[in-house]
C-alpha positions as CSV (number, residue, x, y, z in Angstrom):
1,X,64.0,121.2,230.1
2,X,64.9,117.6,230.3
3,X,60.8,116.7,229.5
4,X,61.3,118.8,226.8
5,X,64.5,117.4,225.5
6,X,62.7,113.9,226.0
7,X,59.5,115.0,224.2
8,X,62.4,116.0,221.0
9,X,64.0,112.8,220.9
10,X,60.7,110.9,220.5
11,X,59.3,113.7,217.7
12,X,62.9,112.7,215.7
13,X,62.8,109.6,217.0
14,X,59.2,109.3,214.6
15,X,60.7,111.0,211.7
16,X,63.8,109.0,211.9
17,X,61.7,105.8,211.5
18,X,59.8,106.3,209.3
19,X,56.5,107.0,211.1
20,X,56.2,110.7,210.0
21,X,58.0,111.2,206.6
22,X,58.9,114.3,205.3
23,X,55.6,116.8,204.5
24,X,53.5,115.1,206.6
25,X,51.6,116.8,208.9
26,X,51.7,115.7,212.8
27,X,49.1,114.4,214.5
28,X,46.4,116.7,216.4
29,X,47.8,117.9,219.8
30,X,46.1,115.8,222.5
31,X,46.9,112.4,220.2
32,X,50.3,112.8,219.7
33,X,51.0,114.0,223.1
34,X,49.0,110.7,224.3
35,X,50.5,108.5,221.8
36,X,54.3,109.6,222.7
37,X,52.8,110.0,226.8
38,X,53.9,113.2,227.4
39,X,52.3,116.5,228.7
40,X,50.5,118.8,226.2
41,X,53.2,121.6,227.3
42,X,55.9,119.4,227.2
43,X,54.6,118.8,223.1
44,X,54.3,122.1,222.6
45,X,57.8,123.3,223.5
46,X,59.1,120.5,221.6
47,X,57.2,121.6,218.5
48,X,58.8,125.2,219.2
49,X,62.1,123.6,219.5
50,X,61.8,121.4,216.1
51,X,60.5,124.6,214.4
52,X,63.5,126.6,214.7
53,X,65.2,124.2,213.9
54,X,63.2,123.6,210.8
55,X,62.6,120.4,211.4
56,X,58.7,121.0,211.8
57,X,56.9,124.1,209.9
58,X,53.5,125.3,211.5
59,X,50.9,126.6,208.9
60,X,48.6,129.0,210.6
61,X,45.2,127.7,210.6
62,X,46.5,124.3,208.7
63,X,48.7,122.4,212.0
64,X,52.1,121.5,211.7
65,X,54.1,119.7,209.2
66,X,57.3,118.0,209.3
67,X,59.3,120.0,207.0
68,X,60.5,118.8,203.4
69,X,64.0,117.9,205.3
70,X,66.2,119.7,202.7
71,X,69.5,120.3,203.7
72,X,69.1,124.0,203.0
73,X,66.2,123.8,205.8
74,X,68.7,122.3,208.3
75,X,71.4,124.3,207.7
76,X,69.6,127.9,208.7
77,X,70.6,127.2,212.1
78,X,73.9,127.0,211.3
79,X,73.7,129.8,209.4
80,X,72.8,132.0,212.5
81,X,75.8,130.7,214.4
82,X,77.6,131.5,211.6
83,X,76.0,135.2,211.9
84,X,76.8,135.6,214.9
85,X,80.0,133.6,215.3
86,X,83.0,136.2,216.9
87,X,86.8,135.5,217.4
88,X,87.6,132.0,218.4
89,X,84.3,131.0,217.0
90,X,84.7,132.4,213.6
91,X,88.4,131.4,213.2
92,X,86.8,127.7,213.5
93,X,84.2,128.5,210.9
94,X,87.7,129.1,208.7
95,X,89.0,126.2,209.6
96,X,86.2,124.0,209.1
97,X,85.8,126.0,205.6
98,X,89.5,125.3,204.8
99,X,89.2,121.3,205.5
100,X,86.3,121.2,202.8
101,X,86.5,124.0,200.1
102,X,90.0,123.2,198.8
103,X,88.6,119.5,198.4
104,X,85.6,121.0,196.6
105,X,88.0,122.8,194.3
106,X,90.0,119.7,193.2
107,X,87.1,117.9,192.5
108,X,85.7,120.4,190.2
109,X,88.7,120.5,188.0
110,X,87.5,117.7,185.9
111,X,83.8,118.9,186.0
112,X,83.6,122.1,185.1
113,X,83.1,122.9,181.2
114,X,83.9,125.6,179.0
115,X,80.9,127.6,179.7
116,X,81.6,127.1,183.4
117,X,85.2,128.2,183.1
118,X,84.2,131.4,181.5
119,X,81.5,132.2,183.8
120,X,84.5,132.1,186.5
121,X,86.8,134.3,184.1
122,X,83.9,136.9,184.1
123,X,83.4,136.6,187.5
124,X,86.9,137.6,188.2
125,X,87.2,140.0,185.3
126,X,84.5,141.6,187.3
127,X,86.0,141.7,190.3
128,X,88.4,143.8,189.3
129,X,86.4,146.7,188.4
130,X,85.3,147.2,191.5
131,X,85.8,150.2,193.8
132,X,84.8,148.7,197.5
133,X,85.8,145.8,199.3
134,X,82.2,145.5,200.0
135,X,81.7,144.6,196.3
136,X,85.2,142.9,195.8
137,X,84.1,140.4,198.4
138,X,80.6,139.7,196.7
139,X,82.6,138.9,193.9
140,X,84.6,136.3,195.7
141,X,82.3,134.3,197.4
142,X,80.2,134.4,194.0
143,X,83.8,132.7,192.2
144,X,84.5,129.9,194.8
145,X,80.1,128.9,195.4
146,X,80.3,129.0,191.2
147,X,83.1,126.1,191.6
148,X,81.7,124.1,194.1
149,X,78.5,124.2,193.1
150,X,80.0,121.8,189.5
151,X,80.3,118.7,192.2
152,X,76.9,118.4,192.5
153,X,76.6,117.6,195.9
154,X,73.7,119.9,197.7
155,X,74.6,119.6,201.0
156,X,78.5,120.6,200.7
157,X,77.0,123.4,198.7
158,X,75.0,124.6,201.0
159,X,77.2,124.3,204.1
160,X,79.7,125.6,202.3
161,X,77.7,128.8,201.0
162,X,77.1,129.2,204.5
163,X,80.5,129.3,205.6
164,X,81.6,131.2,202.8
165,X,79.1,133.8,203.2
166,X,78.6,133.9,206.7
167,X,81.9,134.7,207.6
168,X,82.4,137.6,204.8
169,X,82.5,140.3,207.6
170,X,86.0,138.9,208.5
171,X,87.3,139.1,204.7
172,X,86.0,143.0,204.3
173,X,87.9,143.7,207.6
174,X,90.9,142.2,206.6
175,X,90.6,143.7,203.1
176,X,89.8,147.5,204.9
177,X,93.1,146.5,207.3
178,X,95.3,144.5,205.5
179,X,98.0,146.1,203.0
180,X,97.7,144.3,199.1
181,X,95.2,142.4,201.0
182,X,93.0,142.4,197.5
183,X,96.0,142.1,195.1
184,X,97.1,138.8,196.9
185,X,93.5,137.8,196.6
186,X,93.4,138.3,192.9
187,X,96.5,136.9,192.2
188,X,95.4,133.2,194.3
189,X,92.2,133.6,192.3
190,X,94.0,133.7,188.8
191,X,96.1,130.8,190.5
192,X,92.8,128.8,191.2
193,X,91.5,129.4,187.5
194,X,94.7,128.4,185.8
195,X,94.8,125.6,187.7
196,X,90.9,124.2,187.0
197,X,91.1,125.2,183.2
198,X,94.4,123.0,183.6
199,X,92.2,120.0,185.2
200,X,94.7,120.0,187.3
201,X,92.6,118.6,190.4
202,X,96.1,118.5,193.1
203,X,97.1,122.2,191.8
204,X,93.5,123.4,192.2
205,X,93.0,121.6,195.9
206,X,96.5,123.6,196.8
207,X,95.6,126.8,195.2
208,X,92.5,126.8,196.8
209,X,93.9,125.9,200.4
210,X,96.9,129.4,200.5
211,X,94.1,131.6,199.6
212,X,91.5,130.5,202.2
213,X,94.3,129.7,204.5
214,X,95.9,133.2,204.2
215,X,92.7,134.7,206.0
216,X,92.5,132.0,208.6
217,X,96.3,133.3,209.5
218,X,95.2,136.6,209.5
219,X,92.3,136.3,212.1
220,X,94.5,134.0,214.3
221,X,97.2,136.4,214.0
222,X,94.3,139.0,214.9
223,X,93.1,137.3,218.3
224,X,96.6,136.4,219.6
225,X,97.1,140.4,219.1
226,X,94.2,141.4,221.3
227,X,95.2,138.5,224.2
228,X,98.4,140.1,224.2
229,X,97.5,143.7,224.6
230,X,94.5,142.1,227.1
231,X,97.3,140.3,229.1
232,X,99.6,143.6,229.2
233,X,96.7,145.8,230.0
């Protein structure tokens, strides 16, 4: 594993410098392995590695390319983690979304226009037509990706559509558990709105951080529950 690890680091090491930009297609096998001395394998798994990581992308028939570098790319593997992520794991995906999305929020009070601003009203008119949590949900991860997306900054967009999105299962839960769960989610909504057509940046950043906090309470709440009843069990 450590030749492995070692034959990574040079591969970034290569991209990182300049000497294979983004697109560019690596090297033939038995040069790169010579050029960066290392075994054939040892290239190889390091290729695998880079490719799940998106870092390289192998055409079949074509060789392999170093990959455009997006930050949508890069972020797929934090997407899975976020897939996957359970308990203590996702309450630190909520965390991490709470020290960035509020922040988000603020910033678009002065950005968004008037068409924006009523593409959010008809988001959350919409949302409260709805007859599922399922659907409700949609609806609010469409509202908040809407907002962040008027900064204009890719990257928070995408890590924050991943967070967002990626930790839905936890908001359906606590929507199916949780009494006036979707009530108190409208209401911080309208709170959020009011406070962007308002350009009210603070309001917005504080609006922004009860309603993502009140679900990061609720899974902490949630997992000091079930230690209990495993500690009295």
């Amino acid at each position: 594993m450590a030749l492995t690890d070692d034959a990574i680091d040079k591969i970034k090491t290569m991209i990182v410098d300049g000497e294979l930009a983004p697109g560019s297609r690596l090297p033939r096998e038995e040069i790169l392995a010579e050029q960066l001395g290392l075994s054939r394998n040892s290239l190889r798994e390091a290729v695998r590695a880079l490719t799940a990581m998106r870092i390289l992308i192998t055409r079949q028939g074509d060789g392999t390319y170093v990959s455009g570098l997006e930050p949508h790319l890069l972020l797929e593997s934090l997407s899975f983690a976020a897939d996957v992520s359970q308990g203590r794991t996702a309450l630190q995906l909520l965390q991490v979304r709470r020290l960035l999305e509020p922040q988000a929020t603020g910033l678009a009070a002065a950005l968004l226009g008037p068409k924006d601003l009523r593409e959010l009203r008809n988001i959350l008119d919409r949302s409260r037509t709805v007859t599922t949590v399922e659907e409700f949900v949609a609806h609010d991860i469409a509202f908040h990706l809407r907002i962040v997306e008027a900064v204009g900054n890719p990257v928070l967009s995408m890590l924050l559509q991943v967070l967002s999105t990626r930790t839905q299962r936890i908001r359906i839960v606590r929507g199916s558990k949780t009494p006036h769960a979707l009530d108190n989610a409208h209401h911080d909504h309208e709170q959020i709105l009011a406070a962007l057509q308002s350009r009210d940046g603070l309001l917005a950043v504080s609006a922004a951080t009860v309603h993502i906090t009140a679900v990061e309470q609720w899974l902490a709440a949630s997992l000091t529950d079930t230690s209990l009843q495993e500690v009295d069990s």
